[in-house]
N, C-alpha and C positions, 0 to 999 in steps of 0.2 A: 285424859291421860290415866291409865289403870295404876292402882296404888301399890305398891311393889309389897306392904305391907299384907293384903288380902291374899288366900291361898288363890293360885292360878291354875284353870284346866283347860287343856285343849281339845275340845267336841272333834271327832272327826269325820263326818259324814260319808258311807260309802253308798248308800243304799238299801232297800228294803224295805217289808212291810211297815216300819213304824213310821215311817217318811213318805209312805203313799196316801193317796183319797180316789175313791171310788168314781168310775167316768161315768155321768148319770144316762149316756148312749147303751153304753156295752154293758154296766155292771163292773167290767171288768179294775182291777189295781193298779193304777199306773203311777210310776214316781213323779214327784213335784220338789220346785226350786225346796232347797232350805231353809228358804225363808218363811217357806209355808209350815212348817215345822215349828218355825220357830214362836210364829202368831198363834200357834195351837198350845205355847206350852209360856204363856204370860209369869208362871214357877222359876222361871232359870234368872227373873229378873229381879226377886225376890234373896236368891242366893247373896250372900255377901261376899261374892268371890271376883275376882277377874276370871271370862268366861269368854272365849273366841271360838272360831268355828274356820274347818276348813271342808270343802266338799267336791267332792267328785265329780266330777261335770264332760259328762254327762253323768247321774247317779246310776249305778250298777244292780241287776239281780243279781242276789249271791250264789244262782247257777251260774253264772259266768264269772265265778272269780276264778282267779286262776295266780300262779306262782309268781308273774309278772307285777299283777295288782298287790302282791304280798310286800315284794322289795318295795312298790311306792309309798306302801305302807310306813314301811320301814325308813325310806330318806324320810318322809313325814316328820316320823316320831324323833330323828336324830338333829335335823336341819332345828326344832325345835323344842332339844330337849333340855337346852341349859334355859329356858325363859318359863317352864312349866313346871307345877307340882307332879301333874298324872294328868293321864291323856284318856279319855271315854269314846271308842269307834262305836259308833254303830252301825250296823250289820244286819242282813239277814239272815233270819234263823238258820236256812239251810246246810250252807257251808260254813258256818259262824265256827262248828269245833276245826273245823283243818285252817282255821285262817289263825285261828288262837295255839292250834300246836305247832304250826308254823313258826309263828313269831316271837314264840319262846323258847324258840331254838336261833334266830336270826337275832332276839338281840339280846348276846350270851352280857352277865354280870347286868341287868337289868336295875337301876337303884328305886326306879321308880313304878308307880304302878299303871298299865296300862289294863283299861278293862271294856272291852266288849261285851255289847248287850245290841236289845233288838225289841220287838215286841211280837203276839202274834197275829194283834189288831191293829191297825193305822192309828197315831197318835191325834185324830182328829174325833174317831168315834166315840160315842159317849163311857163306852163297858171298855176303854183300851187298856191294854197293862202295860202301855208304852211308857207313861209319865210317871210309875211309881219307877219300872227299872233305870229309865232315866236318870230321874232325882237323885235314885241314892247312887248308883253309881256315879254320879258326880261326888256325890258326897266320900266315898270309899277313895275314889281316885285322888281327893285331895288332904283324906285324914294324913296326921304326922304324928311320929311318937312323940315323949317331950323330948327327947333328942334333937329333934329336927329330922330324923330318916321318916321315910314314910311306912307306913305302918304294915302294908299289901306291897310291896316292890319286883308283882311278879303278873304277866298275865295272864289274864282271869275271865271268866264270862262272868258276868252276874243275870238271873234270871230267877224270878218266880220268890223273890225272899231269899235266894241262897247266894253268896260266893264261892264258886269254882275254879279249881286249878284248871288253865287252857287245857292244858294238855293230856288232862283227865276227862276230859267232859265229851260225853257224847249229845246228839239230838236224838230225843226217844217218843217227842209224841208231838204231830202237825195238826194237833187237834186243841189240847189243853194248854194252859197257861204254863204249867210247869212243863219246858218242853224239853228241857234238859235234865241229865245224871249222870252222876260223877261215880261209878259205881264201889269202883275199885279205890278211892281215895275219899276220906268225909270233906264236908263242907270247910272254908277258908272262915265264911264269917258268915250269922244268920242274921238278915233284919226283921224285927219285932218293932216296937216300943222306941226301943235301943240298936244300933247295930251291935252284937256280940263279935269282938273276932276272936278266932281261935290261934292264939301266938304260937304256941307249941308246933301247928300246922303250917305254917308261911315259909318260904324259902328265905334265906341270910344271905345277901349279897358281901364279897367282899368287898369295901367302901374304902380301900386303900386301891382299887383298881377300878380303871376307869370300864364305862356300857362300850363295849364292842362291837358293834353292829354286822352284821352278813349281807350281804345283798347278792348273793348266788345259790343260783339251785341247779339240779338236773331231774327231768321227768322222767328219765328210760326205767319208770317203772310196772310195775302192775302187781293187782288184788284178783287171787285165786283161793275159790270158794271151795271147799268139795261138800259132795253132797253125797248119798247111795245110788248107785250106780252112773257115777261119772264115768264117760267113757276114757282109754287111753289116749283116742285122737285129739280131743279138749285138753287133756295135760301136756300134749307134746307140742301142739301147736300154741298153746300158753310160751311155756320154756324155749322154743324155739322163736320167739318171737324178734325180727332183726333188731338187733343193737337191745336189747332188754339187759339191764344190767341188775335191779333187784327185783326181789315178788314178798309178797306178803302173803303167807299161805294159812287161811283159816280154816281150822281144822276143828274137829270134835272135843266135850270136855276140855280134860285136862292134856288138850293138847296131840289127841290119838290122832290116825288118820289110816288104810288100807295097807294090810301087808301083804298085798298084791304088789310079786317080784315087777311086774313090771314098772308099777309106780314107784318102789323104793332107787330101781334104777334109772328110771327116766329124773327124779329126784339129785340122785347120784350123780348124773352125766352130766345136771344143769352146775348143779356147785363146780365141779372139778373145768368148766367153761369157764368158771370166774364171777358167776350169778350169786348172788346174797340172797339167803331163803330165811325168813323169819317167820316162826311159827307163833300166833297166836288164835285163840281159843274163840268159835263160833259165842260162846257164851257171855253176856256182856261180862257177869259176874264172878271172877275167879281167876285162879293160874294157872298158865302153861305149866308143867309140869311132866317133861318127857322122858325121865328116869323112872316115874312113878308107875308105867305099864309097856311091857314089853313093845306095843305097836310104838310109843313113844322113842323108846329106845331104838329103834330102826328108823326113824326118824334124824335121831343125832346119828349114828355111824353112817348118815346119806349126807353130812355137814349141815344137816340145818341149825339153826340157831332159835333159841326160845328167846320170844316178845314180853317173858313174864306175864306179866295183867295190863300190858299196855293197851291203849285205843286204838283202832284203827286207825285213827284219825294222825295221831302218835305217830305209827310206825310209820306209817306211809311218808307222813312229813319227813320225818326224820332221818328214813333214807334219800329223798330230795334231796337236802340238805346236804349231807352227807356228800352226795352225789355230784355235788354242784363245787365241792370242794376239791375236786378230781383225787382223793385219795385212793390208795390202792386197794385192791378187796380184804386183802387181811387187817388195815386199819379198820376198814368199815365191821367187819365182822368183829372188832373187839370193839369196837364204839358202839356197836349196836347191845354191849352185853353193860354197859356203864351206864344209870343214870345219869347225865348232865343238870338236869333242868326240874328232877320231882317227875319224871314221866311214866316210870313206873318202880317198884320196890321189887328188890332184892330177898327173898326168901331166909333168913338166917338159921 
């Protein structure tokens, strides 16, 4: 019987590298029970916590996660959120940032901490960085102030020594252990020694109201790139796409994009359809900023809307989201100009 006393966390097993071992036929990754996980990492027994596990079954690539596996993510974390301190998914790297900006948008007033991690080695190999990010994200998920609130009450990836805001963080390298950045937002807390957190950076839940949960989306969207010499038939047939109701349009710098009339109006003719166009920046590093040069500015008189420093990862959820709430395009278009959740800052 778990001692009510000892901090409690729920493992969430969705799949991924840290949860595979190599097929000694093919070479090739294949996922394995939980339990094989779990004999690789004799450490979790060591913890003084109450420590359960739920998993996926079948276990998932995180190329095949998708907005469906987010919501069960979500009854998960709700069906057991009054018996837990903070809940640890692990995930593959891949899609790891849209499953983290997702869910901190699906579950608004968060008191607790849910944190996502991964490794980019199977936690069986000898070099894996599966079992440090493990560890201490358990460890994170279950710290508490002396209050009793938990100290992270927001989700987060942890990877490579850092804590990350979800909805900050992108995947920037399928090679090195440090495989994420947070670009536009610093670190939540660094492990050393000591875990350092940074309080001033953590979101404040209101604690007089209770975690919300979402369990709806809508897909009708899409992610348009431009690039030199894009042609007009790829932007039209983008915008035209049936039933397409937002786009996320990445653009140059600080947000520029072609002042070629045909684009400003094919641009034009999508908005005034009822289409949400949000502009952010090819550049991981930086903001939209479309006052700042006239291409910018013919950008907004086409109704698009500036993403600030948001992630991709970000926007795109976030009109899902959004989307799944059936609101009308003028709500979505001012929600889209409001941080909710820490997703991106406001210029002052």
């Amino acid at each position: 019987m778990s001692d009510p006393n000892k901090p409690s966390v729920l493992l969430i097993y969705t799949g991924g590298t840290i949860g595979m071992q190599q097929n000694t036929d093919t070479g090739a990754l294949e996922a394995v029970n939980f339990n094989q996980l779990q004999k690789n990492m004799p450490e979790l027994k060591r913890f003084n916590y109450n420590i359960q596990t739920i998993q996926f079954n079948p276990p998932i690539d995180s190329s095949d996660m998708e907005p469906s596996l987010w919501t069960k993510l979500v009854h998960i974390i709700t069906d057991n959120y009054n018996d837990y301190d903070g809940f640890v998914i692990l995930h593959g790297t891949d899609t790891m940032a849209y499953t983290a900006s997702a869910l901190s948008f699906m579950l608004q007033n968060l008191h607790k901490p849910v944190i996502l991690t991964g490794s980019q080695l199977p936690i069986g190999m000898l070099r894996t960085d599966g079992k440090e990010n493990l560890i201490t994200s358990i460890e994170i998920a279950a710290a508490k102030n002396a209050d009793g609130t938990a100290i992270v009450p927001e989700v987060c990836i942890f990877f490579e020594n850092q804590l990350l805001r979800g909805n900050r963080t992108t995947k920037i390298n399928a090679e090195n252990f440090n495989a994420f950045r947070s670009y536009n937002y610093p670190a939540l807390a660094t492990a050393g020694i000591h875990i350092k957190y940074e309080y001033d950076r953590i979101l404040k839940p209101n604690y007089n109201s209770p975690l919300i949960p979402h369990f709806v989306y809508g897909t009708d969207v899409a992610i348009l790139t431009l690039f030199p010499g894009i042609q007009e038939g790829v932007i039209s047939t983008v915008l035209h796409t049936p039933g397409l109701r937002a786009v996320v349009l990445k653009t140059y710098g600080s947000g520029n994009a072609p002042q070629k009339p045909w684009f400003i109006d094919e641009l034009k003719s999508a908005t005034a359809r009822g289409i949400v166009i949000v502009n952010i920046s090819q550049c991981p590093s930086g903001m939209v900023e479309m006052q700042r040069y006239e291409t910018g500015l013919h950008l907004l008189d086409a109704g698009v809307i500036s993403g600030y420093d948001s992630t991709v990862e970000s926007v795109i959820t976030k009109l899902m989201f959004l989307l799944g709430h059936n609101k009308n395009v003028e709500e979505i278009r001012y929600l889209m100009t409001i941080p909710v959740c820490g997703e991106f800052t406001i210029p002052v």
